[in-house]
C-alpha positions in Angstrom: 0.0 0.0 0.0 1.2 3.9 -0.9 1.1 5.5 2.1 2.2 8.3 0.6 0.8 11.6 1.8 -2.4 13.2 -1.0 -3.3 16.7 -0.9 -6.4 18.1 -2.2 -4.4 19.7 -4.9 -2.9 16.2 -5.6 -6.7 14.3 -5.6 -8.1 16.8 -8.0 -5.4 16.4 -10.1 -5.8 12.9 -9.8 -9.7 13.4 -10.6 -8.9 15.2 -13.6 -9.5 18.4 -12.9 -8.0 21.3 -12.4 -6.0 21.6 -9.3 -5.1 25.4 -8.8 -6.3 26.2 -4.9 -8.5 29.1 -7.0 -10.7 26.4 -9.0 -11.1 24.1 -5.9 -12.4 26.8 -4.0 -14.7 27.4 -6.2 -15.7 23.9 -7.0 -16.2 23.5 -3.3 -18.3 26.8 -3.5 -20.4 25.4 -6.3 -20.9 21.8 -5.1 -22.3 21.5 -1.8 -23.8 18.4 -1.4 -27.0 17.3 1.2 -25.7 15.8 4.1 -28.0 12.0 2.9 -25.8 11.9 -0.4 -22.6 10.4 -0.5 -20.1 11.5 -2.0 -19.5 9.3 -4.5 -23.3 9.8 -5.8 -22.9 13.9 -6.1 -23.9 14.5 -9.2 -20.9 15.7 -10.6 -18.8 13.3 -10.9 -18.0 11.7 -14.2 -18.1 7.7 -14.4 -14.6 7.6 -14.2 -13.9 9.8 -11.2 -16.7 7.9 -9.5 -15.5 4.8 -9.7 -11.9 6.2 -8.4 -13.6 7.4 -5.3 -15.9 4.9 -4.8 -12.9 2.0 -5.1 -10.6 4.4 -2.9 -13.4 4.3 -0.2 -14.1 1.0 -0.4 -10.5 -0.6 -0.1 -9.6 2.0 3.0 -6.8 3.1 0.0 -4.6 6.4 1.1 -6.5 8.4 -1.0 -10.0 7.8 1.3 -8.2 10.3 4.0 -8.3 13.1 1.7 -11.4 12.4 -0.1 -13.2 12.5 3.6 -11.9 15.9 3.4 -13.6 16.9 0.6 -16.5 15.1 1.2 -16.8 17.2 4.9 -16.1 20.9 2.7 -18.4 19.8 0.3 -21.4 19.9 3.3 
C-alpha cells in the first residue's frame, strides 16, 4: 500500500480536474452536497472519477483520507 501523503491539490489532479487552490475553492463553492448523499453519488462526478472514489473508499486506499476531506467541505 502507498502511504504516501495526498493533498487536495494532488486528488483533484488525480480526478482530472484542475487543481489550482483558486478552481477548488470554487468547485467546493459550487458543489455543496446534502448531508444523505454520498459522495460518490454527487452529481458531478463523471463515471470515471466515480468509480476512483468509490474504489478508494471501499478498499480503506490512502486516497480515502483526503477524499473524507472533501466530502466534509463539500457539506
Amino acid at each position: 500500500m502507498d502511504n504516501s501523503y495526498h493533498s487536495l491539490n494532488a486528488l483533484f489532479a488525480q480526478l482530472g480536474l484542475d487543481n489550482s487552490d483558486e478552481h477548488i475553492s470554487q468547485f467546493i463553492d459550487n458543489n455543496k452536497l446534502p448531508s444523505n448523499t454520498l459522495i460518490v453519488d454527487a452529481p458531478f462526478w463523471n463515471q470515471g472519477q466515480k468509480h476512483f472514489i468509490e474504489e478508494s473508499l471501499r478498499e480503506d486506499a490512502d486516497w480515502s483520507e483526503i477524499i473524507d476531506t472533501l466530502d466534509t467541505l463539500l457539506r
